[in-house]
C-alpha positions as CSV (number, residue, x, y, z in Angstrom):
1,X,84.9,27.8,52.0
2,X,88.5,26.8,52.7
3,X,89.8,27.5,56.1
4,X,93.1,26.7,57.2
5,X,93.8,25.2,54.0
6,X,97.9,25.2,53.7
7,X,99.5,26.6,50.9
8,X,102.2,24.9,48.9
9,X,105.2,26.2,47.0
10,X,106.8,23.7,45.2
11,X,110.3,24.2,45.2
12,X,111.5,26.1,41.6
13,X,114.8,25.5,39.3
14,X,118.0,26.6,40.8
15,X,121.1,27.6,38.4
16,X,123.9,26.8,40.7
17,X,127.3,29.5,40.4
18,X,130.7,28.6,41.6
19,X,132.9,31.9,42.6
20,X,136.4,30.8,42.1
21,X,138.1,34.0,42.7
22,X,139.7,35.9,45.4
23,X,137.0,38.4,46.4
24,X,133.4,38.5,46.4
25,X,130.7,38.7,43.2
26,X,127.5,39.8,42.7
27,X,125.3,38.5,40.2
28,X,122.7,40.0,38.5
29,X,120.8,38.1,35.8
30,X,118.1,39.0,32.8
31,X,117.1,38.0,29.3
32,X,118.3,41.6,28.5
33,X,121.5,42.4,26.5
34,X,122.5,45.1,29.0
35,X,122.7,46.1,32.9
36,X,119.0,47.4,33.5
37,X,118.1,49.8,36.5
38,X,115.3,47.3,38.0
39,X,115.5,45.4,39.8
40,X,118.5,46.9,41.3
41,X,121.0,45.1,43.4
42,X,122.7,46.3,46.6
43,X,125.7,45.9,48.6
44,X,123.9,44.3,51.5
45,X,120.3,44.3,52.5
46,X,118.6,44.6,55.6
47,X,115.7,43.9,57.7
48,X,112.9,46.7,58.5
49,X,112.6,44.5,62.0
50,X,114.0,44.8,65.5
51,X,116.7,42.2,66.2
52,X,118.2,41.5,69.0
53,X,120.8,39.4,70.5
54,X,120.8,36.6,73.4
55,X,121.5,39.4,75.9
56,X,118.6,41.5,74.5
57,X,120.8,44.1,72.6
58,X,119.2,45.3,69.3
59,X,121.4,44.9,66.4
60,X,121.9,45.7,62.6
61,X,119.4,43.6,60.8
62,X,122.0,43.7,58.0
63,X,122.7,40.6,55.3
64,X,123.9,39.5,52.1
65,X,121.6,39.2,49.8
66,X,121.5,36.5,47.6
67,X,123.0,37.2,44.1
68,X,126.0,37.8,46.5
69,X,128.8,35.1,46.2
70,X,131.9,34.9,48.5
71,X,135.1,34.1,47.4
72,X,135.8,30.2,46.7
73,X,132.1,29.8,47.0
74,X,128.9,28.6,45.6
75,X,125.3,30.4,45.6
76,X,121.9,30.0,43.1
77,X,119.8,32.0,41.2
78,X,116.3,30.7,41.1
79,X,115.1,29.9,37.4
80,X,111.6,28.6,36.6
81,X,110.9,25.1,36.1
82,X,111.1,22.1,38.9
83,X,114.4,21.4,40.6
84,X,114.2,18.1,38.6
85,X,113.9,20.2,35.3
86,X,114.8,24.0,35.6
87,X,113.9,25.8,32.4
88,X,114.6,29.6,31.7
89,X,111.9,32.7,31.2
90,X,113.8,34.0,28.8
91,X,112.1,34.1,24.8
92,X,115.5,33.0,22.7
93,X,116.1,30.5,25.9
94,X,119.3,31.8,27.2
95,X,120.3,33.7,30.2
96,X,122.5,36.5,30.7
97,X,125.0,37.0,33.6
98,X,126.8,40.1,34.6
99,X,129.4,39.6,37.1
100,X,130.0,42.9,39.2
101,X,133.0,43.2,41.5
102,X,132.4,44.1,45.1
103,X,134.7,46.9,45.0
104,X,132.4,48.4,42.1
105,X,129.8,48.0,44.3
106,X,130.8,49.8,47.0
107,X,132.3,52.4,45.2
108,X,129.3,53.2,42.8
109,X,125.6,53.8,43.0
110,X,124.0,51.3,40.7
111,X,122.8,54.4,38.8
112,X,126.1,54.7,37.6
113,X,126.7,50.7,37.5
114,X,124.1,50.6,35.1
115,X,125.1,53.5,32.9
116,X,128.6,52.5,31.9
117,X,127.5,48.8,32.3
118,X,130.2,48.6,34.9
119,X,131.1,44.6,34.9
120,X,133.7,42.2,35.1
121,X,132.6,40.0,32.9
122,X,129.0,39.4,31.1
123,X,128.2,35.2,30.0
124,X,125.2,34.3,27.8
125,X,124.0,30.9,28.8
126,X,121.6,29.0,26.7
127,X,119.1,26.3,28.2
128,X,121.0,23.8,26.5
129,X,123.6,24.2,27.8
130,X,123.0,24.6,31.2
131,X,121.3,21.4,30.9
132,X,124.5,20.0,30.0
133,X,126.3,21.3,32.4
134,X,123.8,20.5,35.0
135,X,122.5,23.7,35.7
136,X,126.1,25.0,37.0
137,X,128.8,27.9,36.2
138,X,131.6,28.1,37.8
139,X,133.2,31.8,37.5
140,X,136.7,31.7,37.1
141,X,139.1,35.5,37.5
């Protein structure tokens, strides 16, 4: 029996995105041609916990997630693999990334996001040549 025995995660593959433009991006990424409806993204996301300040005041448990990039910023998309030697899940070994403007976030429900494939811009990224690059894009406006 083991008791107490601790659990590892080893740390996975990271494809690193750099937001050069003036507002913020989300992105979302798939081995699919097309916006799909799951997993969904969101504007922000929140705890289901109580938080509260150094005075003891709850507050909004309320965050951004991660596929969110600010403005002149940088975030990552986990990919599978090592962080030595990231690889991709997709079968033809490339990646797909739609960018999605904050504003057409918070102006449409991703219902509608997804039915008129509402993005800026979409980038097909093989594993070659995110290897190259060092496992970095760097989104330009």
């Amino acid at each position: 029996m083991l008791y107490g025995c601790p659990a590892y995660d080893p740390p996975t593959g990271v494809l690193t995105i750099h937001n050069y433009s003036d507002s913020a991006i989300y992105i979302y990424h798939t081995c699919e041609d097309s916006l799909q409806i799951m997993p969904r993204l969101s504007l922000f996301e929140s705890w289901n916990a109580n938080v509260v300040d150094a005075q003891g005041r709850k507050r909004d448990s309320i965050y951004s997630p991660n596929y969110r990039i600010n403005a002149y910023s940088f975030g990552g998309i986990n990919v599978l693999g090592t962080v030595k030697a990231p690889q991709l899940l997709c079968k033809d070994k490339s990646i797909r990334l739609f960018i999605i403007s904050e504003s057409t976030m918070r102006t449409k429900n991703w219902e509608e996001i997804c039915k008129n494939q509402l993005y800026v811009k979409k980038i097909i990224l093989t594993e070659e040549q995110l290897s190259k690059e060092g496992w970095q894009y760097t989104h330009y406006p």
